[in-house]
FIZA-822758 format. One record per residue (C-alpha): residue number from 1; residue in three letters; chain; x, y, z. Coordinates in Angstrom, 1 decimal, padded with zeros to 4 digits. Layout:
! residues N
+-----+------+-------+--------+--------+--------+
!  nr ! rest ! kette !      u !      v !      w !
+-----+------+-------+--------+--------+--------+
! NUM !  Ala !     A !      X !      Y !      Z !
...
+-----+------+-------+--------+--------+--------+
END
This chain:
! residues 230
+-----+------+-------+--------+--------+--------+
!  nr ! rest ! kette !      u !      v !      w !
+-----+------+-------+--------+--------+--------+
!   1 !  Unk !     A !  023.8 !  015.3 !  009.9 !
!   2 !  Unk !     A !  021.2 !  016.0 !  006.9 !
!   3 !  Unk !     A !  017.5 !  015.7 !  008.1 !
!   4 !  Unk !     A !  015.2 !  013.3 !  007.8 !
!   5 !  Unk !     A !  011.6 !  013.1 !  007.7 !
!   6 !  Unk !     A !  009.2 !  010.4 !  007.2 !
!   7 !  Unk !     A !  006.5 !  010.9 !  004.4 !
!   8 !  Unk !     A !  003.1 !  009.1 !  004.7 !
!   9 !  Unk !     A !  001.6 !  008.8 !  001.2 !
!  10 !  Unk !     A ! -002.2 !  007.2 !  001.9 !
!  11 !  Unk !     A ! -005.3 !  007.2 ! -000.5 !
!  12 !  Unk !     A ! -007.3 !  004.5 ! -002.7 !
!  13 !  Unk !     A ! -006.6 !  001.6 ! -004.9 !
!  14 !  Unk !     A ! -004.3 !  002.4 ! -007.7 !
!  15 !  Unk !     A ! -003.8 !  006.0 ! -007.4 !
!  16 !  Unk !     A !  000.0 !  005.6 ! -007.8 !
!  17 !  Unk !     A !  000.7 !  005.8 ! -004.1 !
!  18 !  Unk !     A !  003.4 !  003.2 ! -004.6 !
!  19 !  Unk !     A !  005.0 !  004.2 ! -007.8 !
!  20 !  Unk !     A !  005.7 !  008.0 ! -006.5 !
!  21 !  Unk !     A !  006.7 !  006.3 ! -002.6 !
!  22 !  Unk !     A !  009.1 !  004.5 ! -004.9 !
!  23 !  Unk !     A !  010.5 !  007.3 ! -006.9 !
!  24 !  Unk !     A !  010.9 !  010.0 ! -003.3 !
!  25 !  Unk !     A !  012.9 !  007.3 ! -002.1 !
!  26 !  Unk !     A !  014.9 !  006.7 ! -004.7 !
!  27 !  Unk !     A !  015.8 !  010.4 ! -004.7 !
!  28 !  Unk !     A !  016.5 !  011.0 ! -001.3 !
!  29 !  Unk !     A !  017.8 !  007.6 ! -000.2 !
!  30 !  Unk !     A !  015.3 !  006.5 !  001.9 !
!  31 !  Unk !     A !  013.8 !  003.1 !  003.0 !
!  32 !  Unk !     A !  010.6 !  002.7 !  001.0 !
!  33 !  Unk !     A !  007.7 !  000.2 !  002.4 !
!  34 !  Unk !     A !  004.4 ! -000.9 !  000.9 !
!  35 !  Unk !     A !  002.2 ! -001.4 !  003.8 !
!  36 !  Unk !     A ! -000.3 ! -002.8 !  001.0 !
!  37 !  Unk !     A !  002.3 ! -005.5 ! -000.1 !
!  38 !  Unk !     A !  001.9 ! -006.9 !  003.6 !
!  39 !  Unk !     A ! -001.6 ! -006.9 !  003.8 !
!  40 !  Unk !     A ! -001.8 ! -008.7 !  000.0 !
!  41 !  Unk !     A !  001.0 ! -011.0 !  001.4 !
!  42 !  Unk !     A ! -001.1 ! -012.1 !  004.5 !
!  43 !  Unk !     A ! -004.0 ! -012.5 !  002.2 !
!  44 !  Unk !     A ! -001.5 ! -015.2 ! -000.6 !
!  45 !  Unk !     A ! -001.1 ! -017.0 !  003.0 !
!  46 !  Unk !     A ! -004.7 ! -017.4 !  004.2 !
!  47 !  Unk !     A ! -006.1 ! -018.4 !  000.2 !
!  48 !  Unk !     A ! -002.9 ! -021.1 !  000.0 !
!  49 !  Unk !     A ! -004.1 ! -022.4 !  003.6 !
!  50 !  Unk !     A ! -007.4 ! -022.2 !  002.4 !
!  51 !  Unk !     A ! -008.6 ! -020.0 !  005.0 !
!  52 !  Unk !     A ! -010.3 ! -017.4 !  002.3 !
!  53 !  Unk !     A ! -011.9 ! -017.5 ! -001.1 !
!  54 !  Unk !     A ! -014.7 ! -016.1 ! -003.0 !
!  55 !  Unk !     A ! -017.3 ! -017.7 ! -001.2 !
!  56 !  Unk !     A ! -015.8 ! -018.3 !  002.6 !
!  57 !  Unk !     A ! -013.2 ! -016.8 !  005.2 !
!  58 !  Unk !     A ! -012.1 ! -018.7 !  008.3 !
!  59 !  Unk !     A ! -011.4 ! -015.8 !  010.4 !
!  60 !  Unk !     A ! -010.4 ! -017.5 !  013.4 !
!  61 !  Unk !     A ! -007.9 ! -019.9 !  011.8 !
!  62 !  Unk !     A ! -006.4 ! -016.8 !  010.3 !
!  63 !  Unk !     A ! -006.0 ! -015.3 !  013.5 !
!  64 !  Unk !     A ! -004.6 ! -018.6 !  015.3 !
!  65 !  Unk !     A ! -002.3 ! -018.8 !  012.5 !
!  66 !  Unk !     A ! -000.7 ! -015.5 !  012.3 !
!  67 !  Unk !     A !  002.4 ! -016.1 !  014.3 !
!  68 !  Unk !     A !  003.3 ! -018.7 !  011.4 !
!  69 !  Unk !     A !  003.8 ! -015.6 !  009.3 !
!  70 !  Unk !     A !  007.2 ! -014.1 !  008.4 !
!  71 !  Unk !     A !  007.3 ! -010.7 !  006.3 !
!  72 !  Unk !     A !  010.4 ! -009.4 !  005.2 !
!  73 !  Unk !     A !  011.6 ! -007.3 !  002.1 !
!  74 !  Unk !     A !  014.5 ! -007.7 !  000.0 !
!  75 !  Unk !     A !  015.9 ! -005.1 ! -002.3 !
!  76 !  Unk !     A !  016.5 ! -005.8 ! -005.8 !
!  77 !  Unk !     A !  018.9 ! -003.5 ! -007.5 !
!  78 !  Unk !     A !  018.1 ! -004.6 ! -010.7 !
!  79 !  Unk !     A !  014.5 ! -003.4 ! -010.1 !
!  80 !  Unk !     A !  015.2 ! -000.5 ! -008.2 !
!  81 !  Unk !     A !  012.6 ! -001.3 ! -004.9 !
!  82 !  Unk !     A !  012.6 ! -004.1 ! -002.1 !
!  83 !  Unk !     A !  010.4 ! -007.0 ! -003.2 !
!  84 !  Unk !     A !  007.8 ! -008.4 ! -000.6 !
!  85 !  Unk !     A !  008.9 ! -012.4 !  000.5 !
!  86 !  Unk !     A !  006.7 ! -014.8 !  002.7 !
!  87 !  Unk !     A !  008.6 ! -017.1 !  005.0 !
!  88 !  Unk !     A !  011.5 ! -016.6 !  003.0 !
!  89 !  Unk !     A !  009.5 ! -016.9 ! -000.5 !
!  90 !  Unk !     A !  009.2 ! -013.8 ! -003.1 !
!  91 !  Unk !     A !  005.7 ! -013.1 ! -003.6 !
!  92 !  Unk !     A !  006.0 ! -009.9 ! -005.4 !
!  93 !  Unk !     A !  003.9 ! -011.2 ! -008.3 !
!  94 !  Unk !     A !  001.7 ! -013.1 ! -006.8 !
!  95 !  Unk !     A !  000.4 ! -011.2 ! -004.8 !
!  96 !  Unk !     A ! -000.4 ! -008.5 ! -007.4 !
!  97 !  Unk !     A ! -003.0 ! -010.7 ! -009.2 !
!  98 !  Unk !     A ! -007.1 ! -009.8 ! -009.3 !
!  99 !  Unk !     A ! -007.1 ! -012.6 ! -007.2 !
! 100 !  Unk !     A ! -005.3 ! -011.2 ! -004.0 !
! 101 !  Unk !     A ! -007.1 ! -007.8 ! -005.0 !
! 102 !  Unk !     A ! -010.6 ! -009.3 ! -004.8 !
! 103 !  Unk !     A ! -009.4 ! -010.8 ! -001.2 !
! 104 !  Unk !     A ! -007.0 ! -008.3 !  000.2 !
! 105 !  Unk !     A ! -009.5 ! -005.5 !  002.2 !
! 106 !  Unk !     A ! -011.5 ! -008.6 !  004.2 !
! 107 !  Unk !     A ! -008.4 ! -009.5 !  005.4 !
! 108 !  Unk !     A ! -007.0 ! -006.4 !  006.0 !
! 109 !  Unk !     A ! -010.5 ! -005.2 !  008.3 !
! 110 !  Unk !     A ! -009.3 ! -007.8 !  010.9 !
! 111 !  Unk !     A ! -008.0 ! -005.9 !  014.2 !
! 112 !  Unk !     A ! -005.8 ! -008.7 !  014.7 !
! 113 !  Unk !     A ! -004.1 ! -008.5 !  011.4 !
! 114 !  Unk !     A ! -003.6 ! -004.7 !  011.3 !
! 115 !  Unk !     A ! -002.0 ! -004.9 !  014.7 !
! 116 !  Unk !     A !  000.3 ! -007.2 !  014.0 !
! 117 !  Unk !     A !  001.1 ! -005.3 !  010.9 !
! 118 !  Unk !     A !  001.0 ! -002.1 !  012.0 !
! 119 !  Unk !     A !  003.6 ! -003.0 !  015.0 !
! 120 !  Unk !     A !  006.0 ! -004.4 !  012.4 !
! 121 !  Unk !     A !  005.8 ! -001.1 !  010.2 !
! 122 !  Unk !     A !  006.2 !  000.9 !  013.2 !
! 123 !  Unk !     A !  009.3 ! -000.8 !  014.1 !
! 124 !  Unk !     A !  010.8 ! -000.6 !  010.4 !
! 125 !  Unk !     A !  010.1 !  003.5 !  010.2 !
! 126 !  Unk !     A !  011.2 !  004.5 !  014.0 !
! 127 !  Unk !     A !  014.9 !  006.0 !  013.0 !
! 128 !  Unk !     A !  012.9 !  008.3 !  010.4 !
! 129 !  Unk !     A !  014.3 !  008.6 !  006.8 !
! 130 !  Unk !     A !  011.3 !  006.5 !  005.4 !
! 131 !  Unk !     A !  008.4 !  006.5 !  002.9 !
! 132 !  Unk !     A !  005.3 !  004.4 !  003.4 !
! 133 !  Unk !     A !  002.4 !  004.1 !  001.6 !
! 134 !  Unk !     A ! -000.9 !  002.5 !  003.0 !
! 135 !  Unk !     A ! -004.3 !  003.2 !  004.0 !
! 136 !  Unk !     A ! -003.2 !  003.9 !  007.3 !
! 137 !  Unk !     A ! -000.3 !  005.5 !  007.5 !
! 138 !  Unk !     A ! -000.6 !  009.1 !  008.5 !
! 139 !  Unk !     A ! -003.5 !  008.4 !  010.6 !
! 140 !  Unk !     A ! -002.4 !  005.4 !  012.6 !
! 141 !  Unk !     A !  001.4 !  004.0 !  012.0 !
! 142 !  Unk !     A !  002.3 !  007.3 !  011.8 !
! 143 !  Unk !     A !  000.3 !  010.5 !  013.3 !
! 144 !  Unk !     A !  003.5 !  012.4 !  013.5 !
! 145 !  Unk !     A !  005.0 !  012.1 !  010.4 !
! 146 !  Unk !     A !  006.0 !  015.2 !  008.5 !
! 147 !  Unk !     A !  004.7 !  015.2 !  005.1 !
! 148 !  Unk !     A !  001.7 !  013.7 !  005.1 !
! 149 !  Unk !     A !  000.1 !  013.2 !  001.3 !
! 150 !  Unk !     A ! -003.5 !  011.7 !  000.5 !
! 151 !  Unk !     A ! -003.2 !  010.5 ! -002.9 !
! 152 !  Unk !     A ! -007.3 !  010.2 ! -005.0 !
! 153 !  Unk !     A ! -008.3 !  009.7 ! -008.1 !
! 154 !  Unk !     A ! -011.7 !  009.3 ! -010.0 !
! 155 !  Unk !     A ! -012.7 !  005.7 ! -009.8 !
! 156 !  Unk !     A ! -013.1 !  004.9 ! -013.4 !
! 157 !  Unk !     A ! -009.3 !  006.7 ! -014.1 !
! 158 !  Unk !     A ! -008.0 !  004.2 ! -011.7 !
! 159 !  Unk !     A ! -009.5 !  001.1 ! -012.7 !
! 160 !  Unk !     A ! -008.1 !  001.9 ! -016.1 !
! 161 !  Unk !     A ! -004.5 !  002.5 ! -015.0 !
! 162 !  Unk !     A ! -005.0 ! -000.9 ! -013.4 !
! 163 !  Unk !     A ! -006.3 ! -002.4 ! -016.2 !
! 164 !  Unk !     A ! -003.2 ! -001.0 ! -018.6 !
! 165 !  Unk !     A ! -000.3 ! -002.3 ! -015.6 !
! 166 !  Unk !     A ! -002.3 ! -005.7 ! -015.3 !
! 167 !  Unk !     A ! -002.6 ! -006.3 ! -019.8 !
! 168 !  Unk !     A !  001.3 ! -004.5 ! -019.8 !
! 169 !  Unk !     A !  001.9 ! -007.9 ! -017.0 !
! 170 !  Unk !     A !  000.3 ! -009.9 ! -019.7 !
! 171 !  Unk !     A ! -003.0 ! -010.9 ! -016.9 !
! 172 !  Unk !     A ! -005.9 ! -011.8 ! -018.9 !
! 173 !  Unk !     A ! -008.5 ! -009.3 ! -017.3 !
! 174 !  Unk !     A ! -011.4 ! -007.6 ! -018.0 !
! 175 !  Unk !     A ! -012.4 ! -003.5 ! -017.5 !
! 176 !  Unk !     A ! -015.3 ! -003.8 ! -015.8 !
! 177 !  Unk !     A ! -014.4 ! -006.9 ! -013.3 !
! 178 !  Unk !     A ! -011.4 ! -004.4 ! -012.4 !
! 179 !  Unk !     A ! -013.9 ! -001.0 ! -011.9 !
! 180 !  Unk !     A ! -015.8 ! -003.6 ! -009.6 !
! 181 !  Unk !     A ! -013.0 ! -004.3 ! -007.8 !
! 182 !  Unk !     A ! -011.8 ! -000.5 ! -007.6 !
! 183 !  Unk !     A ! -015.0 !  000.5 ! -006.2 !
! 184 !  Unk !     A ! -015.8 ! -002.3 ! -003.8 !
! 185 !  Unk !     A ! -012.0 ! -001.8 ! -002.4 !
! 186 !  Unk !     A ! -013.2 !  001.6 ! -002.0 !
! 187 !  Unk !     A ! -016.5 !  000.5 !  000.2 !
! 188 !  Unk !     A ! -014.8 ! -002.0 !  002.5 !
! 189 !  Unk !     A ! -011.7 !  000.7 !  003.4 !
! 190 !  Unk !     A ! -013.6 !  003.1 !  004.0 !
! 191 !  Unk !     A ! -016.2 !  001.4 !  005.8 !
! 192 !  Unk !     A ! -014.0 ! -001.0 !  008.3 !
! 193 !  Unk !     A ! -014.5 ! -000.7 !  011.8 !
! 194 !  Unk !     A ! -010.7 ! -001.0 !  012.6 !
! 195 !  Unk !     A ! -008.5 !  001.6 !  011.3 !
! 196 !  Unk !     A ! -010.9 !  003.0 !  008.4 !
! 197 !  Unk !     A ! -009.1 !  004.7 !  005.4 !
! 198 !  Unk !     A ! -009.4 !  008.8 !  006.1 !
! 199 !  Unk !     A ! -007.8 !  011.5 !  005.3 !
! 200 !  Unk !     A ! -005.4 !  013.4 !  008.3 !
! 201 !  Unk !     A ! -006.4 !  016.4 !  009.3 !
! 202 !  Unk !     A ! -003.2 !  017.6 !  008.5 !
! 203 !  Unk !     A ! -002.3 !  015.8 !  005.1 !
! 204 !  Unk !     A ! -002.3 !  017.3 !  001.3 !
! 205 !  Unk !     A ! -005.0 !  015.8 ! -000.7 !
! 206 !  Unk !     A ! -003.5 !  015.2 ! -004.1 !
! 207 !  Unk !     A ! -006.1 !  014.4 ! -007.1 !
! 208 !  Unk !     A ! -003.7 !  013.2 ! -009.6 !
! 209 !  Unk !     A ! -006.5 !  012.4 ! -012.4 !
! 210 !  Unk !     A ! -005.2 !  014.3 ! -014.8 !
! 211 !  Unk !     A ! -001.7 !  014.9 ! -014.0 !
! 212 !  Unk !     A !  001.2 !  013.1 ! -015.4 !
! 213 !  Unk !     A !  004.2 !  011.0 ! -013.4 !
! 214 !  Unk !     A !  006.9 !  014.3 ! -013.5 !
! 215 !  Unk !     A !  004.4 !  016.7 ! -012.8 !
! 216 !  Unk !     A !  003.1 !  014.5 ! -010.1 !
! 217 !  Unk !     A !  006.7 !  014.0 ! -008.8 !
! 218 !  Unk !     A !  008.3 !  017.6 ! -009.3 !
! 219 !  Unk !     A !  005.0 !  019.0 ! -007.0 !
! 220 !  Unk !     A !  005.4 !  016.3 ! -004.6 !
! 221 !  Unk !     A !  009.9 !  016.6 ! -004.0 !
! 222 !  Unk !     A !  008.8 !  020.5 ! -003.7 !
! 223 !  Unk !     A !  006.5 !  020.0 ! -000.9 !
! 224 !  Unk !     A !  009.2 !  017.3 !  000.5 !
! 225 !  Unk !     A !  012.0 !  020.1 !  000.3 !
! 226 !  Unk !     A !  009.8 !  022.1 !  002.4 !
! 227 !  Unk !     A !  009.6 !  020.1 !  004.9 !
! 228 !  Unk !     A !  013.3 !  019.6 !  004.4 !
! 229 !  Unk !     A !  013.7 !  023.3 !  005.0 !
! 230 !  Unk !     A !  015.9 !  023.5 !  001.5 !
+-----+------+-------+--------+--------+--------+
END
């Protein structure tokens, strides 16, 4: 039987943690989850219940109301990666909007949230042959994975990668409300009480600033065949 592993990738906001989970488990066949598509899916659920906005969050209803929510992926071979649905809806979209963005790290600080979260991601990686990327992931849903990678990137080179994916969408956004949002993402991860982002003790910091997608990729599969023992 061929070995498998389970790669962690954590790290900021748009560093690419998703697109490069994407293309390892494309390569080696592998289930490939974005922890951060759950926590933006929660999020869509509390702003259409009207539990969060801008300017309030009923924490408590949130909380009282998270058995309600059902999170599930669905592959889409057209698209080559599993989209995110809520209670049987596809999200994957939505939930990608400066609106979620602005939203998503106040709801994903609450213990109760990340538990129940964390439980279900646990559950989906526990047979191995998996990639997951997070905020989390090599520190709390998955201390004993073996690759662990922790993906950074200067602030103002990942607000403009945002900024290009959001225009490419055809959003209407501007620069500096997305650096804001980049930054203050930053503040509230690192900051939380529950589950703060860090780096492992045993993970690979990548700094992909300046480094292109194969380069990025071909150092990354290397380190993965390592692990492989290939």
């Amino acid at each position: 039987m061929t070995k498998k592993i389970t790669i962690a990738i954590d790290g900021f906001s748009s560093t690419g943690k998703s697109t490069i989970a994407k293309q390892l488990a494309k390569k080696l066949g592998y289930i490939y989850v974005d922890t951060g598509a759950m926590y933006r899916a929660v999020t869509l659920y509390a702003m259409q219940q009207n539990y969060i906005s801008d300017t309030h969050f009923n924490v408590d209803d949130l909380i009282t109301d998270l058995n309600n929510i059902s999170l599930s992926f669905s592959f889409n071979e057209s698209l080559g990666f599993a989209e995110m649905y809520l209670n049987n809806t596809n999200i994957e979209k939505t939930i990608r909007t400066i609106e979620v963005s602005r939203l998503v790290s106040k709801v994903a600080a609450i213990s109760e949230v990340r538990r129940k979260l964390v439980s279900e991601q646990q559950e989906m990686g526990k047979n191995k042959g998996i990639v997951m990327d997070g905020r989390d992931i090599g520190t709390v849903v998955f201390p004993d994975a073996e690759l662990k990678l922790f993906m950074t990137a200067s602030a103002d080179k990942r607000a403009t990668r945002r900024y290009k994916e959001l225009l490419d969408r055809g959003d209407k956004v501007n620069f500096e409300e997305i650096l804001h949002n980049v930054q203050e993402r930053d503040r509230i991860d690192s900051t939380r009480e529950d589950s703060p982002l860090l780096e492992a003790e045993d993970a690979i910091e990548f700094d992909n600033s300046d480094m292109g997608l194969k380069e990025q990729f071909d150092r990354i599969m290397s380190l993965v065949n390592t692990r492989l023992g290939l």
